[in-house]
N, C-alpha and C positions, 0 to 999 in steps of 0.2 A: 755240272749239276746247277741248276738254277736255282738261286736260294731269294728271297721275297726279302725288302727292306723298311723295318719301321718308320721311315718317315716316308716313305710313298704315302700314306695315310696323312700326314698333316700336307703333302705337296699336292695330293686328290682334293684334299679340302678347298685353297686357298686357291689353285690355281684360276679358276674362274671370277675370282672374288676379284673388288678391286684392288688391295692387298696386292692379289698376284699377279697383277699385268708386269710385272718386270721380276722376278726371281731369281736372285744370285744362290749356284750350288757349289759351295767348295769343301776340301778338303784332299787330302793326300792322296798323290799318285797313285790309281789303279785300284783304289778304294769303291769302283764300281761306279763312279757317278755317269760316264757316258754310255755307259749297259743298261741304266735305269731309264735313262732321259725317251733312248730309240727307242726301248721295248714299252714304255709305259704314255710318252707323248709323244705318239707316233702323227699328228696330225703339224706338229709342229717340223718345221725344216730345221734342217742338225747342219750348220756351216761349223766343219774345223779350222780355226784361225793357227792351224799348226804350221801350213805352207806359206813360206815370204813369199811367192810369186800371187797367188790368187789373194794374199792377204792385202798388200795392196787395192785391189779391186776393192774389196770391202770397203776397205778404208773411205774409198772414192767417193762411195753412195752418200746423194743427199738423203732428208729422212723423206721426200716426195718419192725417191726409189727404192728405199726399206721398205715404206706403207704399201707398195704398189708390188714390190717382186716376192717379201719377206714380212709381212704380217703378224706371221708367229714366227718365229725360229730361236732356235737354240745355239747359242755360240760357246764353243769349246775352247780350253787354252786361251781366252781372251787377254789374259795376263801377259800377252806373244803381244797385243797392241792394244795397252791402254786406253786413247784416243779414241778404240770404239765405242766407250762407253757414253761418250760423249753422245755420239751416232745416235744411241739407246736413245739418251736421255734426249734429245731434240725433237725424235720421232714420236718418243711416249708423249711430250707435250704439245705436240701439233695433231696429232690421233688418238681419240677416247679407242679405235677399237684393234689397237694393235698389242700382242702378250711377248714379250722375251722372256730367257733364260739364260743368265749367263753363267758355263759352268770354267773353273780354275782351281788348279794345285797349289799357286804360289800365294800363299791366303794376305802378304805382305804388298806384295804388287796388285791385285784386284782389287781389294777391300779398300786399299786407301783410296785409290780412283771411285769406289764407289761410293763412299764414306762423303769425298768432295762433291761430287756432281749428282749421287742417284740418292741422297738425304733424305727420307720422306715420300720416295716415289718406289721404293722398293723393300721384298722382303729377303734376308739373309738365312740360308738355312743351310748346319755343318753337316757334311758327311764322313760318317769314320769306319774304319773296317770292323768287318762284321762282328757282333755280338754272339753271346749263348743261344738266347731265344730265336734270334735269325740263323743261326747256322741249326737250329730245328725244323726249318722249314723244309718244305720238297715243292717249288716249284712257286712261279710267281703269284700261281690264284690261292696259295695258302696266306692263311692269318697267322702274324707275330703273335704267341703268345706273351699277354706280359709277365715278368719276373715279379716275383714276392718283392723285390726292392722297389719294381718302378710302380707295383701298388700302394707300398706304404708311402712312397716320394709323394703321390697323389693324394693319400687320403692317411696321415701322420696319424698314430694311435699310440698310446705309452703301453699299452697289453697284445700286441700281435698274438696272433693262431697260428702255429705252422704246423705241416706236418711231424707227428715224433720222430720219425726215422725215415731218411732217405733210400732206405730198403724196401717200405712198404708204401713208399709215395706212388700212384697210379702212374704216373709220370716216370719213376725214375730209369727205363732204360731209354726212354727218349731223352732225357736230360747228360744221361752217363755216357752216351755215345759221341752228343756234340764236346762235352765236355772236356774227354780224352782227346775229341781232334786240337780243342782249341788250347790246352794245353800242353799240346805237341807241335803246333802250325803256326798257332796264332789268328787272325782274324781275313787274311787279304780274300777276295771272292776265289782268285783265280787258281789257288791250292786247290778247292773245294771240286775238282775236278777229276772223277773216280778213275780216269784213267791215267793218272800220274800215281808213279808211285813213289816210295817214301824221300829216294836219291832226286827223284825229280822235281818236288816241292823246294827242296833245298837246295838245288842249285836254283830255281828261280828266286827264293829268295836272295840269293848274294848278286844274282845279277838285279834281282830289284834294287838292291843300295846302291850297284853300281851306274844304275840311269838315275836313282837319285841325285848322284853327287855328280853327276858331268851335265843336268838336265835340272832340276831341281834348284841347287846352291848356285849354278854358273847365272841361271835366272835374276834369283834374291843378288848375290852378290858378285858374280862377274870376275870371280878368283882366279888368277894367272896358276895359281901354285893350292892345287888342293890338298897336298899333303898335312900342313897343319890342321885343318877342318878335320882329316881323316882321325887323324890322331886326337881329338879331340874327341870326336865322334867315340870314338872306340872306349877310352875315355869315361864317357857319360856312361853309356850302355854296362860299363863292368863296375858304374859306383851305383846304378840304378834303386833307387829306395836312400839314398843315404842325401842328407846335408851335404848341400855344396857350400864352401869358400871361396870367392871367386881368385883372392889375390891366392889361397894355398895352391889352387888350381893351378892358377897361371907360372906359379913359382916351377910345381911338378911338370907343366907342358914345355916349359921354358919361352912361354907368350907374355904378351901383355895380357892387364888384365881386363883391359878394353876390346882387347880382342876377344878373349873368352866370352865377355859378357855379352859381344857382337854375335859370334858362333853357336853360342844357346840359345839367343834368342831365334837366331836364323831356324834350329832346331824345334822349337816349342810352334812356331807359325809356320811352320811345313808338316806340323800334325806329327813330328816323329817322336816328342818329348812332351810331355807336362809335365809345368811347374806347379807345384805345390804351394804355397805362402803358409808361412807358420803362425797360426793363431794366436793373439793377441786381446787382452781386453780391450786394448787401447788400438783401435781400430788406425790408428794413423803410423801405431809401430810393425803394422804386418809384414808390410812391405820392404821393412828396413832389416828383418831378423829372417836368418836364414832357412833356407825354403830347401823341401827338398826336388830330387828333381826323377823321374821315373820313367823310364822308355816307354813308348805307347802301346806296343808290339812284340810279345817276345819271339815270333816266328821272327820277324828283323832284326829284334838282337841277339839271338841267336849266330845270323849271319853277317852280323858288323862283330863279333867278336869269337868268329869260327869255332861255334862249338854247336853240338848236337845234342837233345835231352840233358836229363841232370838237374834240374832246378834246383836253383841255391833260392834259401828263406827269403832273401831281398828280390830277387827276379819273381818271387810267387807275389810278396808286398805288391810290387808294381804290375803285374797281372790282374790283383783283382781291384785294387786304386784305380786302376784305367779304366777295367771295364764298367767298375760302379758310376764313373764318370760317363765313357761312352754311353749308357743308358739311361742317363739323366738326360743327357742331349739329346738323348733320338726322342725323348718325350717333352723335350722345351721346357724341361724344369730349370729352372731360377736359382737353383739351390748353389752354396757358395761351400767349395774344398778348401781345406787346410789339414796339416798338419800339427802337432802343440808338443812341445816339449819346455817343462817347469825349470827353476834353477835347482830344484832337487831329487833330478833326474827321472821325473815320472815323463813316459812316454804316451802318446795316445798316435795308433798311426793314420789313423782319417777320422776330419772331424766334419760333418758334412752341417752345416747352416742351411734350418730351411726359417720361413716365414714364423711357424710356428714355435722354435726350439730347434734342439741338434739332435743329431744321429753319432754315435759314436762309435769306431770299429777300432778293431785289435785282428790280427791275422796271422795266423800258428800253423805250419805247415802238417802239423803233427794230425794222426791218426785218431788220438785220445785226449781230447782237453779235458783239461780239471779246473780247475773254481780258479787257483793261483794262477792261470793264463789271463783270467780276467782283473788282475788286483788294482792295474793301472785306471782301470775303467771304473772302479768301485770307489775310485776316490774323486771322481772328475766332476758330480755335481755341483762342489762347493765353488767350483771355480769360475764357471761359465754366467756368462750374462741373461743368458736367455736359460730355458727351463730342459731338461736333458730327455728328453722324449724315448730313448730307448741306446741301451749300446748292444752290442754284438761281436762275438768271437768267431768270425768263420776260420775255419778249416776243413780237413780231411777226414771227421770222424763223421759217419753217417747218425751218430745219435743226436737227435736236437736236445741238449740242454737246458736249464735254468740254473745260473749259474750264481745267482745273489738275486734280488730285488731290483728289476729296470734292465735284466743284463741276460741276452739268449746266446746259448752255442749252434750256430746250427751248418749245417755240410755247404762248403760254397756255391757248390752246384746248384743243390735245394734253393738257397737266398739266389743266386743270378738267374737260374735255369727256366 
């Protein structure tokens, strides 16, 4: 099933602009980016730099034989040979009328090469697996509708409207049907496929981790012995929502804890982890106070830590953390995540920073919230720097609430859908 992607709309815009004569797309394996590129700029030539043998050849080209054979194209797996970007970058400056694209998984290996050499000449845009409102689509000429979240992200109010009940929303069997795939699957396109059925989604997902970790990580870091990553891995995904320690960590894995800190990161820049940073007034202690860390994917962690349905409180936490994130991104919002935890134990579990003020969330897996779900949030304006624009209780109860003064309940689907 072809499912249509939010940011095709900001990459229709720019592409022609000067902006976009050079377009970097990454993010995670199989997240769709080389499905978008063929089906959407088909005028452009699609060279995979996956082959060492023809990779070479590229290599070769001056940019007098990029201009002349290769004009437009699209380069895949570039992160296979650095060095081309350089190719880019020579040809973009000797021809006002040449456009690339260059797309990569290993967001560590492209980025930095691009960061050096394509500074100023290029635009960076992530790609991540799918969303709510994209897995409502049917087919590449439909419109993403946007989420109640990436409205307000756009246009901050301290009094939102939503609908009362996620029963009598116009919307809600289109909303309720992506909703239940996506948490059951998770987000990757290639699930999205009616003729797999439920054994067969899951086994591609375990072999999806396993070309991550012999394709992916041997990339980033060239590991003789993936065992410890594995275990690490596995690891992350069963503490997923929770503070990490890196030294407690490293104690339990029996690593260093420079290796840990090595391994997470490798994780967070392969799009399979977001870190979280724990909010602070003191803007220079964020970084220093523990963050927590939340798998991106539950159809993957799922299959990194062999189990099937069942969602424990902490894996639904990091379910709708990601995707409030994914959906920030796919609209180029600005807006800055954290976490907050007080020394007298008041919790807040996403604190979203925008321009204006904060967005503050609390996530209860529960069917029925009541006012006491929200207590932590009742108490958060004295704290914050900036002005508290709205907080929020999502969960599972279809009744949109009012839960105090600044503070709505409403069904997660409703707010992401």
């Amino acid at each position: 099933m072809e499912i249509q992607r939010q940011i095709w709309s900001d990459i229709d815009k720019i592409r022609n602009k000067k902006i976009g004569r050079i377009l970097v797309l990454t993010g995670a394996r199989q997240v769709g980016k080389t499905t978008l590129v063929k089906r959407l700029l088909p005028d452009y030539e699609y060279i995979s730099v996956e082959d060492p043998v023809t990779r070479r050849d590229y290599v070769a080209l001056t940019a007098e034989q990029w201009h002349s054979l290769y004009p437009k194209a699209a380069l895949d797996e570039v992160q296979k040979e650095p060095v081309l970007v350089e190719s880019i970058k020579a040809t973009y400056d000797k021809y006002d009328d040449v456009r690339y694209l260059l797309l990569g998984s290993s967001q560590i290996l492209l980025l930095k090469k691009v960061r050096e050499s394509l500074a100023g000449r290029c635009t960076i845009i992530d790609m991540f697996p799918l969303t709510v409102p994209e897995l409502e689509t049917r087919g590449f000429d439909s419109v993403v509708s946007e989420s109640e979240w990436q409205k307000l992200l756009k246009a901050p109010v301290s009094n939102p409207v939503f609908s009362p009940s996620l029963n009598i929303d116009k919307r809600s069997s289109r909303i309720l049907k992506a909703w239940d795939y996506y948490t059951r699957y998770g987000g990757y396109p290639a699930l999205t496929d009616e003729e797999m059925t439920d054994a067969d989604r899951y086994v591609w997902l375990r072999n999806y981790v396993r070309t991550y970790l012999e394709r992916d990580i041997q990339d980033l870091a060239m590991l003789r012995d993936l065992e410890p990553f594995v275990r690490l891995q596995k690891a992350v995904a069963i503490q997923t929502a929770q503070t990490f320690n890196m030294s407690g960590l490293a104690k339990d894995l029996q690593m260093s804890a420079k290796t840990v800190q090595r391994y997470i990161e490798y994780l967070s820049i392969s799009y399979q982890a977001l870190i979280l940073p724990a909010w602070s007034t003191n803007k220079a202690k964020r970084l220093a106070k523990a963050p927590k860390i939340h798998y991106m994917d539950y159809g993957v962690l799922q299959a990194v830590i062999g189990k099937q349905g069942g969602m424990t409180g902490a894996e639904y936490e990091s379910m709708l953390v990601t995707e409030l994130y994914k959906q920030a991104k796919n609209i180029q919002s600005d807006a800055a995540f954290y976490h907050l935890r007080t020394h007298d134990g008041m919790e807040i579990d996403l604190l979203v920073e925008t321009q204006d003020g904060y967005l503050a969330f609390e996530f209860k897996q529960t069917e029925h919230v009541s006012r006491s779900d929200a207590r932590h949030l009742m108490r958060l304006e004295g704290i914050l720097d900036k002005p508290l624009l709205h907080a929020f209780v999502l969960s599972n109860d279809v009744q949109t609430k009012t839960l105090a003064e600044n503070v709505t309940a409403i069904h997660a689907a409703l707010f992401l859908g």
